[in-house]
C-alpha positions, -999 to +999 in steps of 0.1 A: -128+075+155-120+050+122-133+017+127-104-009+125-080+019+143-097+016+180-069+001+201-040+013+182-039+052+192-015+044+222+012+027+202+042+045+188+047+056+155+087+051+164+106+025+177+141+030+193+161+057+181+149+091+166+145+087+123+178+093+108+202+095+138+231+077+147+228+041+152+235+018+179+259-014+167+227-038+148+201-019+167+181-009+140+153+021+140+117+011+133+091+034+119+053+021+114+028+003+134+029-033+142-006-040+133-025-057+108-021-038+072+006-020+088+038-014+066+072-012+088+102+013+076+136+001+091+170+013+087+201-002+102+239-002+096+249-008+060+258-043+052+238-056+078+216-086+073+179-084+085+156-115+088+116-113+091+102-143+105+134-159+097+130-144+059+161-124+046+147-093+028+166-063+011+190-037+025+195-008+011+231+012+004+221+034+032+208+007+058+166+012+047+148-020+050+108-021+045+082-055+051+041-054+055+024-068+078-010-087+064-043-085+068-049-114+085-016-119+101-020-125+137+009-132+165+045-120+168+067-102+139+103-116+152+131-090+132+166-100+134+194-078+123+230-090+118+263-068+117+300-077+117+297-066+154+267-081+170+230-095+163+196-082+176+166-096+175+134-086+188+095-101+186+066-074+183+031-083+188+008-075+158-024-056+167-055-068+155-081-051+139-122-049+133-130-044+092-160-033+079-187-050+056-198-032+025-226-033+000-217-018-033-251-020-060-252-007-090-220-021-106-220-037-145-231-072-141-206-085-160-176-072-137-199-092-109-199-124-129-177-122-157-187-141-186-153-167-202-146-134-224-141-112-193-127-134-173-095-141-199-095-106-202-090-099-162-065-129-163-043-110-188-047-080-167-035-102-138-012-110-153+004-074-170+001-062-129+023-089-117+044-087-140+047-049-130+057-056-098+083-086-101+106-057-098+134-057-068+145-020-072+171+000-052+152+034-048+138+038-010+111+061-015+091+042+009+113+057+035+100+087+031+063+108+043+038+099+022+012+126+012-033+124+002-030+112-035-067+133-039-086+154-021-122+140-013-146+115+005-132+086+023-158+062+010-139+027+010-115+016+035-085-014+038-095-049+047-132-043+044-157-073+029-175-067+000-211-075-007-214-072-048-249-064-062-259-090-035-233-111-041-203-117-011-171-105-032-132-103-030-119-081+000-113-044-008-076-039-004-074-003-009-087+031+006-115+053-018-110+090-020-148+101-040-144+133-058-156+146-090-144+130-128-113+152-133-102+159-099-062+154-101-045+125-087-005+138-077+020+108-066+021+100-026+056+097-025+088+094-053+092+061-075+094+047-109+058+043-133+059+006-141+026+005-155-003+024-172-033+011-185-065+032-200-089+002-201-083-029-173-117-045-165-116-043-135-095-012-124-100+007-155-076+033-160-048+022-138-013+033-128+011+013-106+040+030-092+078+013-076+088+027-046+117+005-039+120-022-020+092-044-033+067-017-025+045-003-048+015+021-049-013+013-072-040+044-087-071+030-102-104+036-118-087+068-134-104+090-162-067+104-175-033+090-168-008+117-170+028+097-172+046+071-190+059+038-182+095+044-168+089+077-160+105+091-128+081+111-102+081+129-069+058+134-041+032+159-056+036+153-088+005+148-111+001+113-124-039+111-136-071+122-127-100+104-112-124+084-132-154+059-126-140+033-154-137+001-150-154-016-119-173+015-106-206+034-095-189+063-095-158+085-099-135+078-075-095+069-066-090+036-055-054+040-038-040+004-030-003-004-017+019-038-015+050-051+002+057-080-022+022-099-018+016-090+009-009-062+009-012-031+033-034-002+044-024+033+030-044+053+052-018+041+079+010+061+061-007+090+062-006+122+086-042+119+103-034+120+142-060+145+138-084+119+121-082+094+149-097+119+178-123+128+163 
């Protein structure tokens, strides 16, 4: 079994009413897992309000509502939806997890402890992947299934602590799918490409996709990047291949997700029921 997923297997995937059925009066339908890194797929009457934590978030034309849950986020999520009818509210606990620590040797220096050159260099690339994502789109391909971007070795996970060529790093925020330089990297679900780059210090070859809802899916350390900026894409479409550029001992997908800041575990989108037996 995953370490960080022991204590989790017992709790449903689905809250209230079967995905895509009819709806009671603001009783919205909840899909996800209320734990930490977990990203939560609501949909409710159209032209309802919904509050998280007392924060308004979006609403789609068709009811579809999304928020993360973060890392470190312990306590209740408290969701309250509003309709001409009625209001509902309701406080879920949020499960806590175990992360793992990680030693990674053998990376370039100078990605460890950038010299003033590389670190204004990683600043403007800060700053080009924010800027990607201070998008508010209407697409809700987030309320969809999401498929394996790669095929390959699981060989980094969510939330884990990283130990750099000795050094105690940043947290690693996505999940790392090894597989040989070339190896094609397809789309997990639909969206818009808001962002390719061949050559980011840190994430070399990177790809960042919208979709909807504040949520976006980002590819990184990629040898080829097969799409343009603005360009429209499906689940299983081709958008790259995996690389070792940038920050890397070797080829590898680095698959990474946010809700707004917040940021969330992919792995917990995917179908492995079969994964967590084993």
């Amino acid at each position: 079994m995953r370490k960080g997923i022991v204590g989790i297997v017992g709790i449903s995937f689905f809250f209230a009413l079967i995905w895509g059925g009819a709806l009671a009066a603001a009783e919205p339908e909840l899909k996800g897992v209320f734990v930490q890194g977990g990203l939560i797929v609501g949909r409710t009457e159209p032209g309802a309000q919904v509050q998280i934590d007392g924060q308004e978030i979006k609403v789609g034309d068709y009811g579809h509502f999304v928020f993360g849950i973060g890392r470190d986020d312990v306590g209740y999520v408290t969701v309250q939806v509003r309709s001409q009818a009625q209001e509902w509210q309701e406080s879920f606990a949020i499960q806590p997890r175990e992360f793992d620590i990680q030693r990674v040797d053998g990376l370039p220096q100078q990605t460890v402890t950038p010299d003033p050159e590389t670190q204004a260099r990683i600043r403007e690339d800060n700053a080009r992947i924010g800027a990607a994502r201070n998008v508010v789109s209407d697409r809700f391909d987030f309320a969809g299934d999401f498929e394996w971007p790669a095929q390959g070795r699981i060989t980094g996970v969510y939330g884990s602590q990283r130990i750099l060529n000795g050094v105690p790093g940043a947290i690693h925020w996505g999940l790392d799918i090894a597989a040989p330089t070339g190896t094609p990297v397809y789309a997990p679900a639909g969206g818009e490409v808001r962002l390719i780059a061949p050559d980011m210090v840190l994430s070399g070859g990177t790809i960042i996709i919208d979709h909807g809802h504040e949520v976006f899916s980002s590819f990184l350390h990629l040898h080829a990047i097969h799409v343009q900026e603005g360009q429209i894409v499906q689940a299983g479409d081709r958008i790259g291949e995996i690389g070792a550029t940038g920050r890397a001992t070797g080829p590898h997908l680095d698959w990474r997700m946010n809700w707004r800041d917040v940021r969330v575990d992919p792995w917990l989108l995917l179908e492995h029921m079969e994964d967590l037996e084993d």
